[in-house]
C-alpha positions as protocol buffer text, in pm:
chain_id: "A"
residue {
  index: 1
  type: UNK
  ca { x: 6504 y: 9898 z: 16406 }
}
residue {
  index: 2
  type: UNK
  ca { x: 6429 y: 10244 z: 16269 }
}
residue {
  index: 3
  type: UNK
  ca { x: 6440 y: 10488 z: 16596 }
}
residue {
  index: 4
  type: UNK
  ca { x: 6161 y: 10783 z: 16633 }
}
residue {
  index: 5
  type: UNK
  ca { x: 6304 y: 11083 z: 16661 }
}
residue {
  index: 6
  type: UNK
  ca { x: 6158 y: 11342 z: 16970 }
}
residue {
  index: 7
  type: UNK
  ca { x: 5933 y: 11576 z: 16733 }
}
residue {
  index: 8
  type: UNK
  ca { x: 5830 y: 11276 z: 16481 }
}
residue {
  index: 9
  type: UNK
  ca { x: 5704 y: 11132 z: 16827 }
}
residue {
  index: 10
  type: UNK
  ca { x: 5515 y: 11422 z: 16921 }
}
residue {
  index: 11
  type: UNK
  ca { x: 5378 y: 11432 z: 16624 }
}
residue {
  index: 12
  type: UNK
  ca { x: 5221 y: 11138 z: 16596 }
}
residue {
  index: 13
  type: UNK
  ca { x: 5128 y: 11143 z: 17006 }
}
residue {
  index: 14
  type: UNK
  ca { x: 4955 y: 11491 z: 16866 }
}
residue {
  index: 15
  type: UNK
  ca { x: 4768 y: 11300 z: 16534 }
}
residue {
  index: 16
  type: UNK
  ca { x: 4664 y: 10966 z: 16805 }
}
residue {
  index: 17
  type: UNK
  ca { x: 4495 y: 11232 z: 17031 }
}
residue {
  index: 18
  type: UNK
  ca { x: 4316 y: 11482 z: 16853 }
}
residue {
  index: 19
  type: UNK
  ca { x: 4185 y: 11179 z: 16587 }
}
residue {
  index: 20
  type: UNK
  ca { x: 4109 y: 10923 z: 16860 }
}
residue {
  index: 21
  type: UNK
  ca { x: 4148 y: 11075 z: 17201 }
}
residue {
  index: 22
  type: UNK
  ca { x: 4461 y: 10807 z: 17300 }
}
residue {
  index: 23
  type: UNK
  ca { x: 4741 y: 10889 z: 17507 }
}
residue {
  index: 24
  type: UNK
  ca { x: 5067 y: 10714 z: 17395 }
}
residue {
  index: 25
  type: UNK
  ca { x: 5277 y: 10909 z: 17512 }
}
residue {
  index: 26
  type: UNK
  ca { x: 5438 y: 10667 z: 17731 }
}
residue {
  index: 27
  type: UNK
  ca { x: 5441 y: 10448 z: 17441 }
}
residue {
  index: 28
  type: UNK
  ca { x: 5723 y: 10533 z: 17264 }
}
residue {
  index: 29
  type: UNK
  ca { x: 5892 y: 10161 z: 17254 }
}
residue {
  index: 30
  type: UNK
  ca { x: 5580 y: 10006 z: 17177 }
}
residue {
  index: 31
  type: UNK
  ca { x: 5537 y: 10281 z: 16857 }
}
residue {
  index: 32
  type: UNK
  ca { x: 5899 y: 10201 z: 16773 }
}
residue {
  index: 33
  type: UNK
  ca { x: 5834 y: 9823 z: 16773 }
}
residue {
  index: 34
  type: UNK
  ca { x: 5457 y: 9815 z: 16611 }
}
residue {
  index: 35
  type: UNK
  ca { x: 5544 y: 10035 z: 16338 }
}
residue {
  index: 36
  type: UNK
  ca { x: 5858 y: 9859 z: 16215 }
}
residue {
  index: 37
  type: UNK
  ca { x: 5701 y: 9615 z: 15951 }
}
residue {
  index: 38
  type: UNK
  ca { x: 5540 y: 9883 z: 15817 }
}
residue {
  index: 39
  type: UNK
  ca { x: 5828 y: 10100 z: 15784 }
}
residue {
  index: 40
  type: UNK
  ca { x: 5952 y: 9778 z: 15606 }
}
residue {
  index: 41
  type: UNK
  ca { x: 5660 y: 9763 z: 15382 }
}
residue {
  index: 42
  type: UNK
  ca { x: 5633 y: 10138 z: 15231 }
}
residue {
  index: 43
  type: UNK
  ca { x: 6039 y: 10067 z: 15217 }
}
residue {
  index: 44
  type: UNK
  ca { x: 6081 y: 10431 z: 15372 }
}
residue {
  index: 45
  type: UNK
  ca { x: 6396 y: 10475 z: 15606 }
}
residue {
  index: 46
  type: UNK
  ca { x: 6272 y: 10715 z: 15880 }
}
residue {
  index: 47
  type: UNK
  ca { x: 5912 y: 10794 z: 16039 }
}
residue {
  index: 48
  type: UNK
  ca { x: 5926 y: 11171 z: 15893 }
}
residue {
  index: 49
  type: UNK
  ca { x: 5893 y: 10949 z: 15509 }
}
residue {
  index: 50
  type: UNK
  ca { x: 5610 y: 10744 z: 15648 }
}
residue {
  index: 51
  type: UNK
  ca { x: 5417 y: 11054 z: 15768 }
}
residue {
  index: 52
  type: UNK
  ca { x: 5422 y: 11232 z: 15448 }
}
residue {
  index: 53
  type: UNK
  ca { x: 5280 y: 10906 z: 15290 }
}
residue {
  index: 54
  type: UNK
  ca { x: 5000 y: 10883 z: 15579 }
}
residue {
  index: 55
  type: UNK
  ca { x: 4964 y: 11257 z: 15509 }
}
residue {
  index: 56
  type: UNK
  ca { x: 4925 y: 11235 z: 15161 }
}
residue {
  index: 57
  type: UNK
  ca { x: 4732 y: 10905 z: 15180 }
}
residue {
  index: 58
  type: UNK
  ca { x: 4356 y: 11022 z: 15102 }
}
residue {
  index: 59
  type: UNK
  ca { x: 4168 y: 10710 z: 15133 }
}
residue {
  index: 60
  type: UNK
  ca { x: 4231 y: 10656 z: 15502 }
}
residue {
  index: 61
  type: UNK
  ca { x: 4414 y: 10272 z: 15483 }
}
residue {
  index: 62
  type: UNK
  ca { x: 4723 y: 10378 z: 15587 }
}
residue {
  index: 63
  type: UNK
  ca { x: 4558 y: 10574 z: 15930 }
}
residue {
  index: 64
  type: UNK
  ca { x: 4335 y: 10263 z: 15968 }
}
residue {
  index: 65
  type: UNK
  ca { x: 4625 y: 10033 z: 15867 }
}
residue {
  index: 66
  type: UNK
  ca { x: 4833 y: 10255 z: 16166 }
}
residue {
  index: 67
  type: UNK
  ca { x: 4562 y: 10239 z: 16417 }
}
residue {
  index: 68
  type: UNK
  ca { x: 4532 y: 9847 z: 16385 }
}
residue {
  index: 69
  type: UNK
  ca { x: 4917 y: 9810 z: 16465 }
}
residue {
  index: 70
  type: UNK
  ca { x: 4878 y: 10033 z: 16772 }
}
residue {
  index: 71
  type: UNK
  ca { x: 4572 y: 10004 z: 16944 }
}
residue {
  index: 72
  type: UNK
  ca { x: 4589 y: 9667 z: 17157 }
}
residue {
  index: 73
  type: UNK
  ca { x: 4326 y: 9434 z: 17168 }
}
residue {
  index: 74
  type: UNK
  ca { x: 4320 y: 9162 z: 17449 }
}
residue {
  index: 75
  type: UNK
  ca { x: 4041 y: 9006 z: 17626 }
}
residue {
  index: 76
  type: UNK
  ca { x: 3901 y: 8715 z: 17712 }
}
residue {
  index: 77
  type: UNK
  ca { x: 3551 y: 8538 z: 17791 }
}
residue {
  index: 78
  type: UNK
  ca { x: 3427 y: 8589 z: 18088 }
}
residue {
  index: 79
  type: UNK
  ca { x: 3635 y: 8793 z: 18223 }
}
residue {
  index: 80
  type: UNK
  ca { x: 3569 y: 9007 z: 18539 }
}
residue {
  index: 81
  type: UNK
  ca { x: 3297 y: 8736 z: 18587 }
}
residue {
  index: 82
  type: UNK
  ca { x: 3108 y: 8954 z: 18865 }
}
residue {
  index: 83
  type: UNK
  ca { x: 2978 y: 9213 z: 18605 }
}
residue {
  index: 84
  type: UNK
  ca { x: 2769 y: 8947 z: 18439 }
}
residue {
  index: 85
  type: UNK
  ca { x: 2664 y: 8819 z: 18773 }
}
residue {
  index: 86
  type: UNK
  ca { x: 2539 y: 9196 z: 18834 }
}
residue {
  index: 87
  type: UNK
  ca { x: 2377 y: 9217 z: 18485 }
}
residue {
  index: 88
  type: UNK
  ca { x: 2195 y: 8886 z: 18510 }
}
residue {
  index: 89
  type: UNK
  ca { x: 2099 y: 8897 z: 18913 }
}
residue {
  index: 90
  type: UNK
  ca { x: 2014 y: 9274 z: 18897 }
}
residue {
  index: 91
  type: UNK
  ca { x: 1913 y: 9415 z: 18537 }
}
residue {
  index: 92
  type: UNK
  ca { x: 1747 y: 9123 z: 18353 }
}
residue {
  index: 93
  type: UNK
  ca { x: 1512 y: 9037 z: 18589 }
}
residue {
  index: 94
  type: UNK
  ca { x: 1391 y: 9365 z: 18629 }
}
residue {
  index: 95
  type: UNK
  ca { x: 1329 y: 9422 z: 18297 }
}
residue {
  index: 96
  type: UNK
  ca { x: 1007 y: 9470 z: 18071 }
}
residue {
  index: 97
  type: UNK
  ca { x: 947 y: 9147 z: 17859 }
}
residue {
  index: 98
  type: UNK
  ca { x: 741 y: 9354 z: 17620 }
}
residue {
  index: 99
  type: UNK
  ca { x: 1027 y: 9628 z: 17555 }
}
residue {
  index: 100
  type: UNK
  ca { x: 1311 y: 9568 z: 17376 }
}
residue {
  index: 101
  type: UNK
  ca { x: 1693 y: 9617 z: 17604 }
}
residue {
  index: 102
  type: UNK
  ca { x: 1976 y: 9769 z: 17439 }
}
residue {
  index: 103
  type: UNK
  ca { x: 2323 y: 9711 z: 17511 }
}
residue {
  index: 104
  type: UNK
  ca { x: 2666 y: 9821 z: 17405 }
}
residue {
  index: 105
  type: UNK
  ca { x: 2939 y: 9744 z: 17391 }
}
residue {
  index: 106
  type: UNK
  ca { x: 3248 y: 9991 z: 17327 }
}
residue {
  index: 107
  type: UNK
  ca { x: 3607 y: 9870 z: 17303 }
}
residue {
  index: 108
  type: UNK
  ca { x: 3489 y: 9505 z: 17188 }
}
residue {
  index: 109
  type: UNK
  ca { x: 3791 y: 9414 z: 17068 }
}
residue {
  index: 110
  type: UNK
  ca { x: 3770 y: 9044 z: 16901 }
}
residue {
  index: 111
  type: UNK
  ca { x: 3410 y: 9015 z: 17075 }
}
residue {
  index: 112
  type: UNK
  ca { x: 3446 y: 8792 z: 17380 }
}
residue {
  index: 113
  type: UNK
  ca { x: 3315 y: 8994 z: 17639 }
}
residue {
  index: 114
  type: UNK
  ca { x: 2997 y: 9036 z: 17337 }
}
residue {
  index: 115
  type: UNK
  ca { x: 2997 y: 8651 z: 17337 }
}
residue {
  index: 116
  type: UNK
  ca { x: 3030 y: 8595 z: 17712 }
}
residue {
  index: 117
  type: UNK
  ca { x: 2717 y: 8824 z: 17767 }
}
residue {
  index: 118
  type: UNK
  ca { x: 2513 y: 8614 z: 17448 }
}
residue {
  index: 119
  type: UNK
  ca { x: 2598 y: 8324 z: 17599 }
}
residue {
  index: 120
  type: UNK
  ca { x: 2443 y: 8399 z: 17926 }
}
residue {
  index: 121
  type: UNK
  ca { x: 2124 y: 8522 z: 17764 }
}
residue {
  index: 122
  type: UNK
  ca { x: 2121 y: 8198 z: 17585 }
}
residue {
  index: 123
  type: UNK
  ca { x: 2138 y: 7979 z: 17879 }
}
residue {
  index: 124
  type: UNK
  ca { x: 1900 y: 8219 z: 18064 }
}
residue {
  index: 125
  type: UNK
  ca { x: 1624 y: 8139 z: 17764 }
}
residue {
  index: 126
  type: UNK
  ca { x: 1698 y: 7780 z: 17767 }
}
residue {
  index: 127
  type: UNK
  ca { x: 1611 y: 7795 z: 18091 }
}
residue {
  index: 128
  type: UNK
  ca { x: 1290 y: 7926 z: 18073 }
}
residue {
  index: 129
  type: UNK
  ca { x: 1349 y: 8315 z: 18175 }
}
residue {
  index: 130
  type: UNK
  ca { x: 1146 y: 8518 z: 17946 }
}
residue {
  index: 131
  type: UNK
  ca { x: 1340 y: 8814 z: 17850 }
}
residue {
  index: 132
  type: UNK
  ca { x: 1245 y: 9110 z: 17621 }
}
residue {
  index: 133
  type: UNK
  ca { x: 1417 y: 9181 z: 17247 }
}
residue {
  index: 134
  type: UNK
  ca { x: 1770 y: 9224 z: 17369 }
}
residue {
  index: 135
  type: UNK
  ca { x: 1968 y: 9382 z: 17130 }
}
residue {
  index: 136
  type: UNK
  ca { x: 2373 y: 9397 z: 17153 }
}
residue {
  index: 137
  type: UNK
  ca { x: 2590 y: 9636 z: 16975 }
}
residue {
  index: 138
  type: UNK
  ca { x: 2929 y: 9646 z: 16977 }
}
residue {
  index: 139
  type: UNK
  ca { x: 3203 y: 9846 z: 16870 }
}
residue {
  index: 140
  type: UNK
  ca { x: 3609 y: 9918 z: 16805 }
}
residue {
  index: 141
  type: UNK
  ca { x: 3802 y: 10136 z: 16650 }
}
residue {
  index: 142
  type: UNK
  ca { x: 4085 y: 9828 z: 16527 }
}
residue {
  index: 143
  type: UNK
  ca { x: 3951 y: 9717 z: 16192 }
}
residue {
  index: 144
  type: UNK
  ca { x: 4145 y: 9379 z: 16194 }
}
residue {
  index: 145
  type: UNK
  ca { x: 3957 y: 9290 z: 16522 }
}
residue {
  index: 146
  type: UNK
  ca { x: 3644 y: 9342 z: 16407 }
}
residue {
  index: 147
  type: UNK
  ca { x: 3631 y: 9146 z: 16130 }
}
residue {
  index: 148
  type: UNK
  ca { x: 3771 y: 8858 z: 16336 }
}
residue {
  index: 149
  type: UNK
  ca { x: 3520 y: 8890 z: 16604 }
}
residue {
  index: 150
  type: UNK
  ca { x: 3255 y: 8850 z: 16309 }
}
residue {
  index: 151
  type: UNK
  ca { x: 3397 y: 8511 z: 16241 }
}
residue {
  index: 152
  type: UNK
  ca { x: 3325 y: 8422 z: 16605 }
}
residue {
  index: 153
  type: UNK
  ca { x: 3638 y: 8187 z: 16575 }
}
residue {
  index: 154
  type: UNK
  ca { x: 3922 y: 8146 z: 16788 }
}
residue {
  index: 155
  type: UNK
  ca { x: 4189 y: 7893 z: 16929 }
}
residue {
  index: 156
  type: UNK
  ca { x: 4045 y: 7633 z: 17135 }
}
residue {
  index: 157
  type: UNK
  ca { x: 4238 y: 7735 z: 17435 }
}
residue {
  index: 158
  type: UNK
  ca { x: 4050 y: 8039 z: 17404 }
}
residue {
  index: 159
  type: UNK
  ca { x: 3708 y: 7906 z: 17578 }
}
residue {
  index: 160
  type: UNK
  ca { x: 3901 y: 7668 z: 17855 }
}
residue {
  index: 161
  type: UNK
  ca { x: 3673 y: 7917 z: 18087 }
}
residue {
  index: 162
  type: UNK
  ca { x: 3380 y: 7861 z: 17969 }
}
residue {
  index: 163
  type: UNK
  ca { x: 3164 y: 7620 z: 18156 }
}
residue {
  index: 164
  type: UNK
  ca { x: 3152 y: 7251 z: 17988 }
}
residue {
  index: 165
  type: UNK
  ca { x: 2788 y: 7273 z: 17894 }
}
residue {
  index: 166
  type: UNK
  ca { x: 2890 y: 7597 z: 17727 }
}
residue {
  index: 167
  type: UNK
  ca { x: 3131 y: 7454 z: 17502 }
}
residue {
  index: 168
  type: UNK
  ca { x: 2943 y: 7173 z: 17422 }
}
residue {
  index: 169
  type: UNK
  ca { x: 2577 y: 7390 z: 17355 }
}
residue {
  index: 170
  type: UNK
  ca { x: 2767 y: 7681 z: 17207 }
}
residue {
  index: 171
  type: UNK
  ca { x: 3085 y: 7606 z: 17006 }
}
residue {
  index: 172
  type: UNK
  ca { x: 3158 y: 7390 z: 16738 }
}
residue {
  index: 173
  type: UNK
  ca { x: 3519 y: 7248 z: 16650 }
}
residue {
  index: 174
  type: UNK
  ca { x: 3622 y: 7318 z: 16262 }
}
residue {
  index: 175
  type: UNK
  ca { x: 3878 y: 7113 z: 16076 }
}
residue {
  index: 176
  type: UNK
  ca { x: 4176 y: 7371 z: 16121 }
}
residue {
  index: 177
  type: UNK
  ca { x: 4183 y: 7264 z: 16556 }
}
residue {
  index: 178
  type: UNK
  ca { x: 3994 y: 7603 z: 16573 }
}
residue {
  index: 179
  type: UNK
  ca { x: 3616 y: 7656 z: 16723 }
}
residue {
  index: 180
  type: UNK
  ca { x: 3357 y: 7860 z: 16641 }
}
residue {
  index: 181
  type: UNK
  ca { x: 3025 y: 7997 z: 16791 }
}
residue {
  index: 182
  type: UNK
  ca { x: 2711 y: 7880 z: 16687 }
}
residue {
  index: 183
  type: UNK
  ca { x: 2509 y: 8107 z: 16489 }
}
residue {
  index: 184
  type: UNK
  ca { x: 2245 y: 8133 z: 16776 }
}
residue {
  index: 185
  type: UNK
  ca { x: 2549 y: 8328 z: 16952 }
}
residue {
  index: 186
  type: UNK
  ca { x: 2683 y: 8500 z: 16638 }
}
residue {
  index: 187
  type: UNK
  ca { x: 2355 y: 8659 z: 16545 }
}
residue {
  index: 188
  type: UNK
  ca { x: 2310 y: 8799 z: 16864 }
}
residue {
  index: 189
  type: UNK
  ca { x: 2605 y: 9098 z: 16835 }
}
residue {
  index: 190
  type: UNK
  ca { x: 2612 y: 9320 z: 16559 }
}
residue {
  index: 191
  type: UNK
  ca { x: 2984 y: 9450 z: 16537 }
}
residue {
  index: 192
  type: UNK
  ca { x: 3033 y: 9834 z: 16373 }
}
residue {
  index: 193
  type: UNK
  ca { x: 3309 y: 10039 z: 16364 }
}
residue {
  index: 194
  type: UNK
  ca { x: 3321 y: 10346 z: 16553 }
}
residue {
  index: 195
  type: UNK
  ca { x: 3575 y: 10588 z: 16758 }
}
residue {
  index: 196
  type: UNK
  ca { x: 3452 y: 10672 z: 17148 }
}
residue {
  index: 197
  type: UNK
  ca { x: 3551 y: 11022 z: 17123 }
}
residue {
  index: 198
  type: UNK
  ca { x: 3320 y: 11070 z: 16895 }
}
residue {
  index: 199
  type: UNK
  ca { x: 2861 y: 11077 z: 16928 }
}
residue {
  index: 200
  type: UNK
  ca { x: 2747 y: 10717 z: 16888 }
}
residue {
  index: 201
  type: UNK
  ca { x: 2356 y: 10834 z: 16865 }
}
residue {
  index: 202
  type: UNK
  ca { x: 2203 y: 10560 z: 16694 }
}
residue {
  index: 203
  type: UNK
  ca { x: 1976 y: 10491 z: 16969 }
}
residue {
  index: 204
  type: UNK
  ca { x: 1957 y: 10546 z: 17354 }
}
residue {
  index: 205
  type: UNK
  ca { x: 2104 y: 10243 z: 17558 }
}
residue {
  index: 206
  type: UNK
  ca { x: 1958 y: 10063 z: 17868 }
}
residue {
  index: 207
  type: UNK
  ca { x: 2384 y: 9959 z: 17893 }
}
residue {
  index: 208
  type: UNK
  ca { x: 2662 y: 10044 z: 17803 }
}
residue {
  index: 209
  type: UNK
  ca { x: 2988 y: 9833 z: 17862 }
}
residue {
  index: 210
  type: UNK
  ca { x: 3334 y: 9986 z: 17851 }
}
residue {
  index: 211
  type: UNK
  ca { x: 3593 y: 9742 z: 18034 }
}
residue {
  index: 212
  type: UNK
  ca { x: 3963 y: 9821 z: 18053 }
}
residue {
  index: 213
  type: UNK
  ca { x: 3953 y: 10054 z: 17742 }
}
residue {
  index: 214
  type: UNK
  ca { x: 3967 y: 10434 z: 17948 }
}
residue {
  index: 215
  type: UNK
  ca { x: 4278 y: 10340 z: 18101 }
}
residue {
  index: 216
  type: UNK
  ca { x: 4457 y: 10465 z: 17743 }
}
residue {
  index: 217
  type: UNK
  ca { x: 4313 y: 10768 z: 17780 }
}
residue {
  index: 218
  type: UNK
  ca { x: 4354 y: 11087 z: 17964 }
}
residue {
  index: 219
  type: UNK
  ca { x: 4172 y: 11271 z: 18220 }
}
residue {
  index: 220
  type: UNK
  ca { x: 4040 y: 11531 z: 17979 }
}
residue {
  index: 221
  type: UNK
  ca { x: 3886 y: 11263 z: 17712 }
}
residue {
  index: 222
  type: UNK
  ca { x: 3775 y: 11034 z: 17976 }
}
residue {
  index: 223
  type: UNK
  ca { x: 3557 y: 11310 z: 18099 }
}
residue {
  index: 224
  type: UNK
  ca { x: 3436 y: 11360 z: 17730 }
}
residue {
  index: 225
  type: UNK
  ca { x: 3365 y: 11002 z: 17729 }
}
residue {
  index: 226
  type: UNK
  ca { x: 3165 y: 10980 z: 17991 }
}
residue {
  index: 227
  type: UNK
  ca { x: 2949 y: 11263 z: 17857 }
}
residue {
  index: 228
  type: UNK
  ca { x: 2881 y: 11076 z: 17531 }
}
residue {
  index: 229
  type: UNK
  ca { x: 2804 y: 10733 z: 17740 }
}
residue {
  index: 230
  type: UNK
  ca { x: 2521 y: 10943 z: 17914 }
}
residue {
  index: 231
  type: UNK
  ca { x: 2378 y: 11099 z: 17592 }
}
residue {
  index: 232
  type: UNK
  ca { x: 2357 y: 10744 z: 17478 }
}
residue {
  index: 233
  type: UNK
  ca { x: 2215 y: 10606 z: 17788 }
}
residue {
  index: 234
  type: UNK
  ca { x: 1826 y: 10640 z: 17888 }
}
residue {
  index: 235
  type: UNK
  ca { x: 1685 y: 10733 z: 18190 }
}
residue {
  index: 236
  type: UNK
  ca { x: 1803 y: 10495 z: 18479 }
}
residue {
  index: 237
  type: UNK
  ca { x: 2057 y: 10342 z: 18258 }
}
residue {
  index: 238
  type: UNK
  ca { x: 2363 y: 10138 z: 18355 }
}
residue {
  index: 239
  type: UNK
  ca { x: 2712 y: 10192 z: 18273 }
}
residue {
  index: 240
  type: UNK
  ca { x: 2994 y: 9947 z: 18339 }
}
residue {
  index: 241
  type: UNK
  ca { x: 3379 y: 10023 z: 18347 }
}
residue {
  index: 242
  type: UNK
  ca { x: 3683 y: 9767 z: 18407 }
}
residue {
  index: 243
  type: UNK
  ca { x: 3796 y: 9703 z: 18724 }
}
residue {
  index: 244
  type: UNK
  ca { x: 4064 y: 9947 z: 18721 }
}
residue {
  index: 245
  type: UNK
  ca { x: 3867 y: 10220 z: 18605 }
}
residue {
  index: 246
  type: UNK
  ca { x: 3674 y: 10478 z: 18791 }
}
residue {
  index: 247
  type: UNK
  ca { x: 3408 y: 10744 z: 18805 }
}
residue {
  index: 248
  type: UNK
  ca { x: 3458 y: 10978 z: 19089 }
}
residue {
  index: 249
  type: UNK
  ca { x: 3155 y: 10875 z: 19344 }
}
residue {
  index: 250
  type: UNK
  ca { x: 3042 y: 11195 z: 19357 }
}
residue {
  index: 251
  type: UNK
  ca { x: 3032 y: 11276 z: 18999 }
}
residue {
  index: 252
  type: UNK
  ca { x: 2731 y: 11473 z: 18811 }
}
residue {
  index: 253
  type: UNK
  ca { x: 2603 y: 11203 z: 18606 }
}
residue {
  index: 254
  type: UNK
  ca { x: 2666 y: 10898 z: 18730 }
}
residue {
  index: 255
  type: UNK
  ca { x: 2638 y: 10719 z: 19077 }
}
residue {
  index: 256
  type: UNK
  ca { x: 2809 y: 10426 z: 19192 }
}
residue {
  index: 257
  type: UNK
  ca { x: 2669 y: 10074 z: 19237 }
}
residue {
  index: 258
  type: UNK
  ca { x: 3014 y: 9900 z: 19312 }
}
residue {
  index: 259
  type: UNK
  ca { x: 3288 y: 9711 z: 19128 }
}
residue {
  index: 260
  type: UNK
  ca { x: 3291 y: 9971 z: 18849 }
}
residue {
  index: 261
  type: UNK
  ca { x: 2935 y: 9982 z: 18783 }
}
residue {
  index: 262
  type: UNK
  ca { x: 2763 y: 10310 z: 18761 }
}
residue {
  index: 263
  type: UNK
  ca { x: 2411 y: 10425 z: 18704 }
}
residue {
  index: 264
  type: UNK
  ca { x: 2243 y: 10755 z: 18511 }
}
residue {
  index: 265
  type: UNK
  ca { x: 2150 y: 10988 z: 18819 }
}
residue {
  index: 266
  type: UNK
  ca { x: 1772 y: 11028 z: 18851 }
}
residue {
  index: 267
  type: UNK
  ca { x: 1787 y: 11373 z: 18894 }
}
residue {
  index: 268
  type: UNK
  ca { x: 1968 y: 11427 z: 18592 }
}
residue {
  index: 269
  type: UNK
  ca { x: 1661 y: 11350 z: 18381 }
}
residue {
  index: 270
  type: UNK
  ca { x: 1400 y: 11520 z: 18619 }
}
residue {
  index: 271
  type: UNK
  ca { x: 1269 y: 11201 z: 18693 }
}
């Protein structure tokens, strides 16, 4: 396996945080090991010959080709159930049936936490609840993920926590042992690409989810992050973090509900 030398390591650290705000610079095995096949495919013997191809690259596949190898991308449905239970207890009752709810969803990876939440709309409207418009956005920065999470297929070992009338209302088995989502979940989550560090304006948000994706950052972007999640967020809104992640309770912007969850300060709007 080719080895990275100390300043090729820097700097790519240096092109991974000023391009996408991530902090890998307790990554170095991890770079070594993700980057060897495609050392192997530009046929280049050392990291300083793949960087003058990436540099000289101007279409942007090799970057996004880079990005895809490095950024990891693991979740699963339903996971850190009580989130949901705080979302569908606490928010969506509350809400106006006549005004459409915004959510997104940043870090999506290959869309089950996007799912998980459809799913429980789903049910809710099944069973009766009338809820407003609710729209879902959702976004990543890995190209290969997205795509995938479009598909709404995946292994069927992959929904063994979802609830049996789930699977059975929800998911649909396909020749190849795989499943899929029915298109009653699918159309519910529109997937785009897009990079936290940088204004995602489209619209102002009622939520915003973020789970387990600020941990591969640093102090100094997370701080930027949060800034663009409340320029995105409207009055009153809600923002949700993993469970291992954490807003400082006293912090400007945002107070604390419990088990990650955060809310736009009043005060902050004048309201």
């Amino acid at each position: 396996m080719v080895k990275i030398r100390d300043d090729e390591f820097q700097y790519l650290c240096e092109l991974l945080y000023q391009s996408y705000g991530l902090n890998m610079r307790k990554k170095r095995v991890l770079i070594e090991y993700r980057l060897m096949n495609i050392l192997q495919k530009y046929q280049v013997n050392s990291f300083q010959e793949y960087f003058s191809l990436l540099r000289t690259d101007k279409s942007g596949k090799m970057k996004e080709e880079m990005l895809n190898k490095l950024t990891t991308n693991y979740s699963f449905f339903m996971r850190e159930p009580q989130h949901f239970e705080f979302i569908k207890k606490e928010i969506l009752p509350k809400l106006c049936v006549s005004k459409p709810f915004s959510v997104w969803i940043a870090g999506c990876s290959y869309g089950q936490e996007c799912y998980t939440l459809a799913m429980i709309l789903e049910e809710l409207r099944l069973s009766r609840m009338v809820l407003p418009p609710i729209n879902i956005y959702a976004t990543d920065i890995n190209t290969v993920a997205l795509e995938q999470a479009k598909t709404g297929i995946y292994p069927k070992e992959a929904i063994a926590n979802l609830p049996e009338l789930w699977r059975k209302r929800f998911c649909r088995s396909l020749s190849d042992g795989t499943i899929q989502l029915k298109e009653c979940i699918r159309k519910q989550v529109t997937f785009e690409y897009h990079n936290i560090m940088e204004p995602y304006d489209k619209r102002k948000f009622h939520l915003i989810m973020c789970r387990n994706v600020l941990i591969y950052f640093d102090e100094r972007s997370r701080n930027k992050i949060y800034q663009r999640f409340y320029n995105s967020l409207q009055p009153k809104g809600f923002l949700i973090l993993g469970m291992a992640e954490m807003i400082l309770q006293n912090h400007v912007l945002f107070k604390y509900h419990g088990a990650s969850i955060y809310q736009v300060k009043e005060s902050i709007h004048g309201e």
